[in-house]
C-alpha positions in Angstrom: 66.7 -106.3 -47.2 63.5 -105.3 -46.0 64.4 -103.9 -42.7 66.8 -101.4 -45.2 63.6 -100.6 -47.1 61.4 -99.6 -44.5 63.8 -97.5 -43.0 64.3 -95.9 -46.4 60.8 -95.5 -46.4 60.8 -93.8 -42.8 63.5 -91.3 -44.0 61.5 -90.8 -47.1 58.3 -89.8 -45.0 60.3 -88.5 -42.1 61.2 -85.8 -45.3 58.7 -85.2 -46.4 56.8 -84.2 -43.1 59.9 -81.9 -42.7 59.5 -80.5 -46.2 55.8 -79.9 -45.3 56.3 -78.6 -41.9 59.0 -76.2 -43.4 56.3 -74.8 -46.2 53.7 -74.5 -43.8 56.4 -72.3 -41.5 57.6 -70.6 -44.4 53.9 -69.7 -45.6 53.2 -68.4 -42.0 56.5 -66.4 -41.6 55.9 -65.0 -44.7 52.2 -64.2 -43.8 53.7 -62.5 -40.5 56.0 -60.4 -42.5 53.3 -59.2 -44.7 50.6 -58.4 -42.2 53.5 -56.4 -40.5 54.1 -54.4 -43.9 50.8 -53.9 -44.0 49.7 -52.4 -40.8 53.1 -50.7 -40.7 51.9 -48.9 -44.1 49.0 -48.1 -42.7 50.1 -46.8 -39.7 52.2 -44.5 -41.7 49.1 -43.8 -44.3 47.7 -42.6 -40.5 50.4 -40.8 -39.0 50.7 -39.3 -42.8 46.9 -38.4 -42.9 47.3 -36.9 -39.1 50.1 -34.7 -39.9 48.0 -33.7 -42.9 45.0 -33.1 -41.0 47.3 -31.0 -38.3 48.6 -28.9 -41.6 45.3 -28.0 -42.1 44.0 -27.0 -39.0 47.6 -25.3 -38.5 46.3 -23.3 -42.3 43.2 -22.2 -40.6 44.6 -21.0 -37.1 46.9 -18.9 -39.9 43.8 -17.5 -41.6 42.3 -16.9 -37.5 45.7 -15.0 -36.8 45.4 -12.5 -39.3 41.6 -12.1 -38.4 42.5 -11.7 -35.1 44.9 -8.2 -36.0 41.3 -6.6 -36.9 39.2 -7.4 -34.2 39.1 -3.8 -32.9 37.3 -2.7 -35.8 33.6 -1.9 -35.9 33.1 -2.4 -39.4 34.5 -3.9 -42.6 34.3 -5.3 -46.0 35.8 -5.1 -49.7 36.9 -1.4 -49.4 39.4 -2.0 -46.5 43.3 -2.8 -48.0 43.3 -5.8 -45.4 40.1 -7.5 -46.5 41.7 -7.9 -50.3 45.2 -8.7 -48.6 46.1 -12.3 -49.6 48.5 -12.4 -46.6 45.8 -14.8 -45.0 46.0 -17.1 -47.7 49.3 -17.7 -48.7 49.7 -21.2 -48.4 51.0 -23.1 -45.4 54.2 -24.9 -46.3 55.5 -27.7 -42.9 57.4 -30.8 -43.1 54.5 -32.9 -43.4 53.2 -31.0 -46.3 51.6 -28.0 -47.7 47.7 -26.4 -47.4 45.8 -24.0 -49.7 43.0 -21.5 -48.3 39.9 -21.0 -50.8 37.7 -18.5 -49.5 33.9 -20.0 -49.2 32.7 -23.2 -49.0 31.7 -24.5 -52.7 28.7 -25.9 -53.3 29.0 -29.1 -55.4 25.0 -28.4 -56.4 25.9 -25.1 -58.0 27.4 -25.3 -61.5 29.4 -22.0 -62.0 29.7 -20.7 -65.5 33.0 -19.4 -67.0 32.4 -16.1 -68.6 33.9 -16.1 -72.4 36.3 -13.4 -72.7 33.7 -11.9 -75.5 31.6 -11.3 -72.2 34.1 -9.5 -70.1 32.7 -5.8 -70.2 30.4 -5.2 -68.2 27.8 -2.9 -67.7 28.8 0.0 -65.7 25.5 -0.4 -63.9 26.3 -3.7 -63.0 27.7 -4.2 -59.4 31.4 -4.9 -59.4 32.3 -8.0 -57.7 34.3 -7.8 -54.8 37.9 -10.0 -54.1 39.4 -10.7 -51.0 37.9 -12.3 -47.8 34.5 -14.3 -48.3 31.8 -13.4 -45.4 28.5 -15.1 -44.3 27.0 -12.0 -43.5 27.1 -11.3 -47.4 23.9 -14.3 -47.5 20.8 -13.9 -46.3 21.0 -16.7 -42.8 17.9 -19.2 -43.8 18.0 -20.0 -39.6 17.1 -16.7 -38.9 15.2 -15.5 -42.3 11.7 -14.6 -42.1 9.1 -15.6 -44.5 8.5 -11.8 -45.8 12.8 -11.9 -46.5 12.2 -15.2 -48.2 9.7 -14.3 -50.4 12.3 -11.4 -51.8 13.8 -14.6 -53.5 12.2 -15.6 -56.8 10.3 -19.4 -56.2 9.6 -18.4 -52.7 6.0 -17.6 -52.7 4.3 -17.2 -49.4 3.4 -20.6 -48.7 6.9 -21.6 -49.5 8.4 -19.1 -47.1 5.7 -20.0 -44.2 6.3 -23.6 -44.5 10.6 -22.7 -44.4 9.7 -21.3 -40.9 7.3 -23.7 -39.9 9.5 -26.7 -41.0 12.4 -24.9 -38.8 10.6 -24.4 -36.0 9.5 -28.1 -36.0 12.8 -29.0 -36.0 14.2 -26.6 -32.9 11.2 -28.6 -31.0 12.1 -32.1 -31.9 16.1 -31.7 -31.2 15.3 -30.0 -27.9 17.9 -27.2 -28.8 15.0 -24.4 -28.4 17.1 -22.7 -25.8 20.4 -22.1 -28.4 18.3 -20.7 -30.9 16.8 -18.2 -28.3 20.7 -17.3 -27.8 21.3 -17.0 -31.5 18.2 -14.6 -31.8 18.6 -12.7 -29.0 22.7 -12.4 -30.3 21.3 -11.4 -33.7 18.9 -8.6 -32.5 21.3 -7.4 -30.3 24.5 -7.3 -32.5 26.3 -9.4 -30.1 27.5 -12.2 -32.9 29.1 -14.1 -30.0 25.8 -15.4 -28.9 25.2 -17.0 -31.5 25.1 -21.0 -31.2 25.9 -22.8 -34.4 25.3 -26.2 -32.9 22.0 -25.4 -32.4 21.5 -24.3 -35.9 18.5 -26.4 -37.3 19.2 -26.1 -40.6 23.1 -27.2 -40.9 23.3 -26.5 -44.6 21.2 -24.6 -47.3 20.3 -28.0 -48.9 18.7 -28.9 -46.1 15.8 -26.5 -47.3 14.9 -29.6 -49.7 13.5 -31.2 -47.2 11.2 -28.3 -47.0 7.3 -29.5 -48.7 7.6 -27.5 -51.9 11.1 -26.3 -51.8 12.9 -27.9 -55.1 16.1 -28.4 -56.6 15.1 -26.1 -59.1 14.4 -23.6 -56.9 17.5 -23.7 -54.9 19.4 -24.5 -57.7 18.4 -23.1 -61.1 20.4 -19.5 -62.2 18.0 -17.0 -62.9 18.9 -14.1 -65.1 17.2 -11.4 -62.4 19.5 -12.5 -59.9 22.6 -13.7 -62.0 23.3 -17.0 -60.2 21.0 -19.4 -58.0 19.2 -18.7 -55.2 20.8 -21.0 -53.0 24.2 -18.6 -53.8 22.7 -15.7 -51.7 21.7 -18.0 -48.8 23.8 -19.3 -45.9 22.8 -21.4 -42.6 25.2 -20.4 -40.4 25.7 -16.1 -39.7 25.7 -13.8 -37.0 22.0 -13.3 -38.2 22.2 -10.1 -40.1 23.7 -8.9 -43.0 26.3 -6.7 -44.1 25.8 -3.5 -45.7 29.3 -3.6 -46.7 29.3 -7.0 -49.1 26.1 -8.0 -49.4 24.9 -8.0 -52.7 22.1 -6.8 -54.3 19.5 -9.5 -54.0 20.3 -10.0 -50.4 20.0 -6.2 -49.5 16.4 -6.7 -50.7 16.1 -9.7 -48.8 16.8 -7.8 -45.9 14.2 -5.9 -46.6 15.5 -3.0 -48.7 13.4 -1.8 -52.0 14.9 -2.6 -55.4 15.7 1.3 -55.9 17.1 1.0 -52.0 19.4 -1.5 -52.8 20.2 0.0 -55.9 21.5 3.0 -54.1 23.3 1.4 -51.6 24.9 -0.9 -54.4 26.3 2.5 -56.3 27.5 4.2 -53.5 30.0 1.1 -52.4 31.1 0.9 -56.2 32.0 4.8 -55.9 34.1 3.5 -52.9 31.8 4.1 -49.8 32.7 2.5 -47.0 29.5 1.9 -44.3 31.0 2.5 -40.7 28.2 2.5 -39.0 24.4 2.1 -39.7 23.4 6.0 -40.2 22.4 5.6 -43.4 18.9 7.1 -43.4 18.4 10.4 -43.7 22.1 10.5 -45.6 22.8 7.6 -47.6 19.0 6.4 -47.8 15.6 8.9 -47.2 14.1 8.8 -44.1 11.9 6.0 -43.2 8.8 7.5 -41.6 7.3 3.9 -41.1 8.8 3.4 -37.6 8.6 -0.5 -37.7 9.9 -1.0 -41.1 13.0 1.6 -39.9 13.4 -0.8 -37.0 12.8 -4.2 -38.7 15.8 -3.2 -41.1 18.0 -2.1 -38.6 17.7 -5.3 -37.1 18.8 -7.1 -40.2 21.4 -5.3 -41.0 25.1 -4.6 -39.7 28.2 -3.4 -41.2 30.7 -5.6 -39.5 31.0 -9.5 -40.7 32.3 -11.8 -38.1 31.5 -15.2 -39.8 34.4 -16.5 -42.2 33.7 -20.0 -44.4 37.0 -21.4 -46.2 38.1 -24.6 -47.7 41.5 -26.1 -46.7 43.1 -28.5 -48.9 46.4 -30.3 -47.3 48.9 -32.6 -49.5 51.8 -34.4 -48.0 55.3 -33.2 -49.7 55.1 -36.4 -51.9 51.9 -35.7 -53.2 50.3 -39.6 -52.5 48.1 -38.6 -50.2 45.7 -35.4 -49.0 43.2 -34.1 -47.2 40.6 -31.6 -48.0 37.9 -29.7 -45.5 35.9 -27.4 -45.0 36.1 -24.9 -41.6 34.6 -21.6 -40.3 36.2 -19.1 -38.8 34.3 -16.5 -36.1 35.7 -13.3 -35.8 34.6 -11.4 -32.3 35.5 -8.2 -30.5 38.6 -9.9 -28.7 39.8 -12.2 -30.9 38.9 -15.0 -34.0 38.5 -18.8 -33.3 37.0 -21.8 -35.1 33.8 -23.0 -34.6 33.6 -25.4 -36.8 35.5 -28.2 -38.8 34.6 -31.2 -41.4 36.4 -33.6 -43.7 35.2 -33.6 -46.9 
C-alpha cells in the first residue's frame, strides 16, 4: 500500500514539474513571439520612416529640377511667370507616400498674425507682397552683415551691432573654419554665390544672435509697427551674401544700405512691374551717387539674381500613421541647382 502511494506521489510531482516546465516554455515561446512582433514592427516603422524620408528628399530634388530649367538666367524674382509657377510645388505623390513643399523655413519664435478681413485693403503705398518662390537673398545674411547694415534695424544700436561682429568673428577663430568664411566673402564680393561655404557659416541660425551680450528676444522677436513684422523676419544666416533688388523688401533695401526715400523708390517701381536685370540703376532708376565708396559699398550688397532657396518638406506614408517633416535648402548656380543642406525636424 505504501509502495502504491509513493509512486502516486512520484507521478504527482513528476506532473507537476512537467506542468511547470511547460509554463515556463510556454511563457518563453510566447516572449520570443512577441519580441519578434516587436522588432518586426519596428523594422517596418524604419523601413516606413526611410521610404518617407526618401519621399522627401525625392520632393526636394523635384523643387531642384525645376530650379535647374532657369539657371541660365542672370536675374530673377516675383515679376518672372516661373517664379509664381506652383509647378515646383505640387506635391510628390510615390508608393510610400506623399510630400508637401512650403516655401521658407518657419520660425516657431515668430507668431504670425491673421489679418481680419476688415483689414484687407491696403494702402496703395504699401508694398504689395509677393507669391511664388521664397529667396534668402530677400533677408539681410547676419554672417556677412556689417555693423552700419545692422544698425538699419530698430534695437540694433551701435554697440549691439559691434558686438554681432565681434561675437562672429570670435566664433570663425575658435572653430578653425577662418579659411571658409574667407571663401564666402570673397564669393559675396565677387558675385560668385558658388563660393560660398555654408558649413562654415558661424552663425547656423538667426537665433543664434541671442547668444549675442545684448541681443534679446525682444529684439529679435517683437513686431514693430515701422517695419510690420519682427526683426528677425528680415534676417537670414545662410545667403549668397547680398541681396536682391528684385524681392527684398523695404527694410532690407535700407539695410543694404539704401536711404528710406531710396528704398522707397526702388519699392514703387517693382510694384509698377519693374523687373531689375542688371544693377544699372543709378543714374536711371536711382540719382547718381557722387560718394564713390558708398556707390561701391552698395553695389557690393546688392544683386538681382537669388540663388539660395529655403523650404520645408513634410512626408506622410499613404496610411497616414506615420511622417516626417524637414527642413532643406536649395542652391541654385550658373549650371545647375543642388542641395546643400538637410535637417529633420
Amino acid at each position: 500500500m505504501n509502495s502504491v502511494m509513493q509512486l502516486e506521489h512520484q507521478r504527482g510531482s513528476i506532473l507537476i514539474v512537467s506542468m511547470v516546465v511547460l509554463v515556463l516554455i510556454s511563457a518563453m515561446a510566447a516572449r520570443i513571439v512577441y519580441q519578434t512582433r516587436l522588432e518586426l514592427q519596428i523594422q517596418q516603422q524604419a523601413n516606413a520612416l526611410t521610404g518617407l524620408r526618401a519621399v522627401a528628399r525625392g520632393a526636394v530634388h523635384q523643387f531642384a529640377g525645376f530650379l535647374s530649367t532657369h539657371v541660365e538666367e542672370t536675374s530673377n524674382g516675383p515679376s518672372l511667370p516661373w517664379w509664381i509657377d506652383q509647378a515646383p510645388l505640387v506635391p510628390l505623390a510615390l508608393p510610400a507616400g506623399e510630400a508637401i513643399i512650403m516655401v521658407g523655413i518657419p520660425d516657431p519664435m515668430i507668431v504670425v498674425e491673421v489679418p481680419d478681413e476688415d483689414d484687407a485693403e491696403q494702402d496703395d503705398k504699401e508694398e504689395v507682397l509677393p507669391v511664388g518662390l521664397f529667396d534668402a537673398e530677400a533677408r539681410l545674411n547676419i554672417n556677412t552683415a556689417t555693423p552700419e547694415q545692422l544698425m538699419a534695424f530698430p534695437g540694433f544700436s551701435n554697440v549691439i551691432a559691434e558686438a554681432v561682429v565681434s561675437y562672429r568673428e570670435s566664433l570663425v577663430e575658435s572653430s578653425g573654419v577662418e579659411a571658409g568664411l574667407q571663401s564666402q566673402a570673397q564669393g559675396a564680393e565677387s558675385g560668385d554665390a558658388a563660393a560660398l561655404s555654408y558649413v562654415a557659416a558661424p552663425f547656423r541660425s538667426v537665433h543664434d544672435l541671442l547668444q549675442v551680450e545684448g541681443v534679446t528676444e525682444k529684439i529679435l522677436y517683437e513686431s514693430i509697427a515701422e517695419l510690420d513684422g519682427a526683426v528677425a523676419e528680415f534676417l537670414t544666416c545662410c545667403s549668397n551674401g547680398r541681396i536682391n533688388l528684385n524681392t527684398a523688401p523695404h527694410p532690407v533695401l535700407m539695410g543694404a544700405g539704401f536711404s528710406e526715400e531710396e528704398a522707397n523708390v526702388l519699392v514703387a517701381e517693382r510694384n509698377g512691374g519693374t523687373h531689375f536685370k542688371d544693377l544699372s540703376i543709378f543714374g536711371t532708376v536711382l540719382p547718381q551717387i557722387e560718394d564713390e565708396e558708398r556707390h561701391q559699398r552698395l553695389e557690393r550688397a546688392i544683386t538681382v539674381r537669388s540663388s539660395t532657396f529655403p523650404l520645408m518638406v513634410e512626408a506622410r506614408s499613404t496610411k497616414g500613421d506615420s511622417g516626417v517633416k524637414l527642413v532643406a535648402r536649395v542652391f541654385l548656380d550658373e549650371s545647375s541647382a543642388r542641395l546643400v543642406s538637410w535637417r529633420e525636424i
